[in-house]
C-alpha positions as CSV (number, residue, x, y, z in Angstrom):
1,X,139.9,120.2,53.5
2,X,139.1,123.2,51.8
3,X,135.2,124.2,51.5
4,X,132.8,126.3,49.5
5,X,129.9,126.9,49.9
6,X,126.9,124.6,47.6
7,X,125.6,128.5,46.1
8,X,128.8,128.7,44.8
9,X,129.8,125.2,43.3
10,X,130.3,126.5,39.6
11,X,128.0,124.8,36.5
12,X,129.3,122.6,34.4
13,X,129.1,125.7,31.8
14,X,131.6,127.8,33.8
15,X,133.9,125.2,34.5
16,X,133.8,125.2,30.3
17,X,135.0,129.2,30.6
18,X,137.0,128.8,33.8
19,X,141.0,129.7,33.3
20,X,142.4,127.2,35.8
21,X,143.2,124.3,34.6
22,X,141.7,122.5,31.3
23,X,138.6,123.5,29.8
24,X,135.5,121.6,31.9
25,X,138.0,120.7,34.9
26,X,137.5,121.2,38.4
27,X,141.3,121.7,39.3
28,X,141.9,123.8,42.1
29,X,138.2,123.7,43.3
30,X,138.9,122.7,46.7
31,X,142.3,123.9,47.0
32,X,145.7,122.8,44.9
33,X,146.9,119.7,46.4
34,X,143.0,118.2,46.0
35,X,142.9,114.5,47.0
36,X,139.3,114.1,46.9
37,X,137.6,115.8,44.1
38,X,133.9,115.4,44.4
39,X,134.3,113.6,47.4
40,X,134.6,116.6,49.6
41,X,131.0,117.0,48.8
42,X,130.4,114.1,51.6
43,X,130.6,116.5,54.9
44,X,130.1,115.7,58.1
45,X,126.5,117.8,57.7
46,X,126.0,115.3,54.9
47,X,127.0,112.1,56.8
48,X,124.8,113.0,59.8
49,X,121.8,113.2,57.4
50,X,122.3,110.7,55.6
51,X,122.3,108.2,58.7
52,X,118.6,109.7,60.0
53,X,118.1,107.7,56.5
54,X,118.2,104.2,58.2
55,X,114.6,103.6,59.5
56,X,114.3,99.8,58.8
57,X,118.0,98.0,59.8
58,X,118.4,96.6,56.4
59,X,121.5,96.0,55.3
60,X,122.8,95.5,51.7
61,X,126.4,94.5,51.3
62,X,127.6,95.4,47.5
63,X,130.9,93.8,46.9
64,X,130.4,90.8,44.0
65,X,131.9,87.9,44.0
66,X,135.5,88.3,44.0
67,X,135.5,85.2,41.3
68,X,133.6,87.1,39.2
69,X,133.5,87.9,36.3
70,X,134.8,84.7,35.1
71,X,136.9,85.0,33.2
72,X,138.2,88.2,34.0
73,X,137.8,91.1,31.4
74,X,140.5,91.8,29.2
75,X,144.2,91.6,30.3
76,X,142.8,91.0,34.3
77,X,142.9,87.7,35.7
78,X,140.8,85.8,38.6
79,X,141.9,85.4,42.1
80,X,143.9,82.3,42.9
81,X,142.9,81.2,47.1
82,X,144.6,78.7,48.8
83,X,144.2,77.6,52.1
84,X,146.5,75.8,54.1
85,X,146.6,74.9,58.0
86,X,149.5,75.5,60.3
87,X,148.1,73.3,63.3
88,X,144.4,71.2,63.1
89,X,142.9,74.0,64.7
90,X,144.3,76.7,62.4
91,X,143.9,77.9,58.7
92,X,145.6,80.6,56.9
93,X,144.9,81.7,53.5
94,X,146.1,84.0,50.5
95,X,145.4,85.5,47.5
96,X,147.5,85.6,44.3
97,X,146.8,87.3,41.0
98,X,144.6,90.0,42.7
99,X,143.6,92.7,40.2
100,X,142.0,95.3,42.0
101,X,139.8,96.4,39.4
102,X,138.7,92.6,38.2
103,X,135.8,92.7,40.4
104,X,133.7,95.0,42.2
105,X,135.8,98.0,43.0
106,X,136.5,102.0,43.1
107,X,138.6,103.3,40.3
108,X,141.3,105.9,41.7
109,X,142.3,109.4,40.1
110,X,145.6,107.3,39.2
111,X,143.6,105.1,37.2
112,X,142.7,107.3,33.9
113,X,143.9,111.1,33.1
114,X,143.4,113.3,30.3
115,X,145.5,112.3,27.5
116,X,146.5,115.8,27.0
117,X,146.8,117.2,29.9
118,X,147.7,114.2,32.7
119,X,145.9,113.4,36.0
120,X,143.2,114.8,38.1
121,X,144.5,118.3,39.4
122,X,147.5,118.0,36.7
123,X,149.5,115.6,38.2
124,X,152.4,114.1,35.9
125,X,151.8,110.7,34.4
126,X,155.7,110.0,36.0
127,X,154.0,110.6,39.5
128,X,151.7,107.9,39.2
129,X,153.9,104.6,39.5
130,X,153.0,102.9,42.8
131,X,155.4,103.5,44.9
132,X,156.5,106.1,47.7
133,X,155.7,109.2,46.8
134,X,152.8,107.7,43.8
135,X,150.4,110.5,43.6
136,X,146.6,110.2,43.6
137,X,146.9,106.4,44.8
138,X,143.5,104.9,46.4
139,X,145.4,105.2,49.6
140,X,143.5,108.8,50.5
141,X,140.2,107.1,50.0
142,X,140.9,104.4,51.9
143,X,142.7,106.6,54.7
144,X,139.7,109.0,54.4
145,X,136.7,106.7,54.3
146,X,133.2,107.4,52.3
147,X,129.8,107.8,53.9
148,X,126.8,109.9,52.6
149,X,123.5,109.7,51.0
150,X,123.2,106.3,48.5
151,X,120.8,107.1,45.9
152,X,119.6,104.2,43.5
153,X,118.6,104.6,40.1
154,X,117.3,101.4,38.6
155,X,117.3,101.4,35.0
156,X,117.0,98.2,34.7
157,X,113.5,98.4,36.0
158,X,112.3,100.8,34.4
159,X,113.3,100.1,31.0
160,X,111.1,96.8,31.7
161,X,108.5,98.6,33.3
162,X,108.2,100.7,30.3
163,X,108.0,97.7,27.7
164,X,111.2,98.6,26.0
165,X,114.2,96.2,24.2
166,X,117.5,97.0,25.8
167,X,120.0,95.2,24.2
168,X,122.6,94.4,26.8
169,X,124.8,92.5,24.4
170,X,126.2,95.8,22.8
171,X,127.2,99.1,23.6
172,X,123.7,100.5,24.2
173,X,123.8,103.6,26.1
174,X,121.8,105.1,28.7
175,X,120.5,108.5,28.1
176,X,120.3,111.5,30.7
177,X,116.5,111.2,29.5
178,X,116.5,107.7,30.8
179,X,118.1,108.3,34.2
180,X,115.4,111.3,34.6
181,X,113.2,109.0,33.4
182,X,114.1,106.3,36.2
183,X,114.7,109.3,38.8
184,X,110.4,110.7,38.3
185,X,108.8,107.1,38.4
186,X,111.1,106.2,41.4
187,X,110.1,109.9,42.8
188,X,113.4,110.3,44.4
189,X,115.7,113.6,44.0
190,X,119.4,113.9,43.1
191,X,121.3,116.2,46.1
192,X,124.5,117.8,46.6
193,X,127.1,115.0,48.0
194,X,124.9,112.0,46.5
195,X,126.5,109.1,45.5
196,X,124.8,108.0,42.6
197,X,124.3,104.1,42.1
198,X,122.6,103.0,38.9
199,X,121.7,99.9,38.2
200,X,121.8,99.4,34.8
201,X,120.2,95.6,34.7
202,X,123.6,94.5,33.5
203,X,124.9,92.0,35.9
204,X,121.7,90.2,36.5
205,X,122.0,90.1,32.5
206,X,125.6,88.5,33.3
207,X,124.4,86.3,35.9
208,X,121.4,84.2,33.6
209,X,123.8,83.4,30.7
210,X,125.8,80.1,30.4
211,X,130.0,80.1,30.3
212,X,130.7,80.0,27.1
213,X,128.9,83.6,26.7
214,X,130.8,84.6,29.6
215,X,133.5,83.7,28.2
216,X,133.3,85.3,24.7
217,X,132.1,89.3,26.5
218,X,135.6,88.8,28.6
219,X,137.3,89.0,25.4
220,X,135.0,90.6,23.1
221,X,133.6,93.1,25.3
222,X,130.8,95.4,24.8
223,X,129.2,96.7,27.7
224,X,125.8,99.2,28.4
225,X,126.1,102.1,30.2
226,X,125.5,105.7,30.7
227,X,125.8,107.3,27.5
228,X,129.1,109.5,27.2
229,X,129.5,113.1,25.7
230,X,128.8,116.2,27.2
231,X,125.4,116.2,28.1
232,X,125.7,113.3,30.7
233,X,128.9,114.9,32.2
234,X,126.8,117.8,32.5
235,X,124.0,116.6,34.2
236,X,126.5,114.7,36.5
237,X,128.7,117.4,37.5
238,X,125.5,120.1,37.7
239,X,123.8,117.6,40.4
240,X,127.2,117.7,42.1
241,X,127.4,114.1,42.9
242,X,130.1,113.1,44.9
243,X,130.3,109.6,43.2
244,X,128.9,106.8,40.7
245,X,129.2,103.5,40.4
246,X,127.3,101.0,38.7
247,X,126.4,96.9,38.0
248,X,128.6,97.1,34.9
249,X,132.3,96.9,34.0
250,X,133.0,100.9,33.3
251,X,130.0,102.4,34.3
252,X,129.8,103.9,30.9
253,X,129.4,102.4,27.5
254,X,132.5,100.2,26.4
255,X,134.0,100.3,24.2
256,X,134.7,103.9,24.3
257,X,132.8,106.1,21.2
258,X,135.5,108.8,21.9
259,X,138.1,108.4,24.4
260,X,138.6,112.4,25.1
261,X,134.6,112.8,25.8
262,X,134.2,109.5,27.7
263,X,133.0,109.7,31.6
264,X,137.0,107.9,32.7
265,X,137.9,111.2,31.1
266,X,135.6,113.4,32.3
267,X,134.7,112.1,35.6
268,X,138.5,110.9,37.2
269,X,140.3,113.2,35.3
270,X,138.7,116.7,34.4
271,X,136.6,116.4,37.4
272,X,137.4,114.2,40.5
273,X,134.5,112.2,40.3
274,X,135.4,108.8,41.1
275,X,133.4,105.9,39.6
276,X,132.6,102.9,40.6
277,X,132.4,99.5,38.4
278,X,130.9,95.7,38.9
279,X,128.9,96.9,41.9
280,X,126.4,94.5,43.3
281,X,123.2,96.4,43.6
282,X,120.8,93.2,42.5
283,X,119.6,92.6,46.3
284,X,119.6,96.7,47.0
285,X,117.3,97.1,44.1
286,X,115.2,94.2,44.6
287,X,114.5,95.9,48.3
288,X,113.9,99.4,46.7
289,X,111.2,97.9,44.8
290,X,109.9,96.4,47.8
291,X,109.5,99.0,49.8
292,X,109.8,102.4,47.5
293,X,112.5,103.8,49.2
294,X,115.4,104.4,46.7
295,X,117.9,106.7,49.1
296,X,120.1,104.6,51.6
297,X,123.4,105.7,54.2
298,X,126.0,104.1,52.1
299,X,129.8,103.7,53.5
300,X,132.7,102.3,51.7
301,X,135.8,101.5,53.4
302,X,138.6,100.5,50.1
303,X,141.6,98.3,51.1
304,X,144.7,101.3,51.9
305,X,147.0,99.9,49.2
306,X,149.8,102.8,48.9
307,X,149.9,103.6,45.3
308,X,146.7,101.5,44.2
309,X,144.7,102.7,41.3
310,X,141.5,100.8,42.8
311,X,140.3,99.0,45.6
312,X,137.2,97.1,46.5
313,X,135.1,99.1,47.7
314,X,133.3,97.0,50.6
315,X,130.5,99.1,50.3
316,X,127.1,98.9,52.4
317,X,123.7,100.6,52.2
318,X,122.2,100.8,55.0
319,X,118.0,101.0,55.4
């Protein structure tokens, strides 16, 4: 894995003037056969730090329900079980109609280029088809494995803290002012190699309605989220986190405003950012509030599906 030092990680501004690759990329940062992105940023100086963070033993799992939502967004369906038992002391089970990316989960570089210019690094749309030889599959994550510094920005409580309406029934975006916002009050600091989790109130939103709302936003969907554009892919890349995910289906506002400016774009494409979407963070943030502690060792081991454009991330944060 190629390195650089943090002094010279480039600003989101020169990444706008640099030559190589597409204006506001970070291809060929870290060398030209890049796998990771961003997620070099998680070094083994990082990881040991980041485990001097567990002082308590908590543990948070944040995988949701793999049943949820129900139904499944869009074109992705639930998970069928069945169980069956092969003697009266045995039981076996499987899974059918699995969409990796219907519950809680990691989104790949295969899972969203640039429509110009393809995939993270420049990779051909033809190289991304799931097979041998698939390019940018969730495989090197998997093979790989995540741990660093966890940091928690929850939005959700401060937007109620602060007496405001948040409409979480449209496409009401969150503002970099409103993650600074959070980031002060909770007086916690954003470092090099962070993995940013922001918890947007979203899913406890999801949680306290009846089915047949569930069932309309699965086919009508319009999500909150971090607000897309250049400011907010800015103030991610200048941080220099090394990932984000969120309670909410695409971490950013859905639908799209404007698909070539949108954080899928930016983030998985341009940058190597990889985001994660439907992350359980209720119990984590419940706990932060507790105890006013809002950093965390956070690992995430995703399933090593050759090819796969996401994985659950079976992600922990750790106290």
């Amino acid at each position: 894995m190629p390195g650089i030092n943090d002094d010279d990680l480039p600003s989101y501004r020169d990444l706008l003037a640099r030559e190589e690759g597409p204006a506001g990329s970070a291809w060929g940062l870290w060398g030209q056969d890049d796998l990771f992105g961003a997620l070099n940023l998680l070094t083994p100086e990082r990881v040991r730090a980041a485990a001097a963070l567990v002082r308590q033993g908590h543990v948070f799992a944040l995988n949701w329900d793999l049943n949820l939502p129900n139904p499944g967004f869009g074109v992705r369906g639930k998970p069928r079980h069945a169980l069956w038992g092969r003697a009266d002391y045995v039981r076996d089970d499987l899974l059918d109609n699995f969409y990796l990316q219907g519950s809680s989960h990691w989104d790949a570089f295969s899972h969203f280029g640039h429509p110009d210019h393809g995939f993270f690094g420049g990779v051909r749309p033809d190289e991304i088809h799931g097979g041998l030889g698939s390019r940018h599959g969730i495989e090197h994550f998997a093979a790989r494995g995540l741990a660093g510094r966890g940091v928690l920005l929850d939005v959700g409580r401060w937007f109620a803290a602060q007496g405001r309406t948040f409409d979480y029934n449209a496409s009401t975006p969150i503002t970099v002012a409103d993650l600074e916002g959070t980031r002060r009050a909770q007086g916690v600091e954003l470092r090099v190699g962070d993995v940013l989790l922001v918890r947007t109130g979203w899913m406890a939103h999801y949680l306290a309605q009846p089915q047949e709302w569930r069932t309309a936003i699965a086919r009508d969907i319009a999500i909150p989220g971090l607000a897309a554009g250049p400011e907010m892919i800015a103030y991610l890349w200048d941080h220099h986190v090394a990932a984000v995910a969120a309670d909410n289906y695409s971490v950013e506002v859905y639908p799209f405003p404007d698909l070539r400016s949108s954080l899928h774009v930016a983030c998985l494409g341009l940058l190597g950012i990889p985001l994660g979407e439907f992350w359980d963070l209720e119990a984590l943030a419940a706990g932060s509030a507790r105890d006013g502690v809002y950093d965390c060792l956070l690992t995430s081991a995703p399933l090593h599906q050759v090819g796969g454009t996401a994985s659950p991330p079976n992600a922990l944060a750790i106290k």
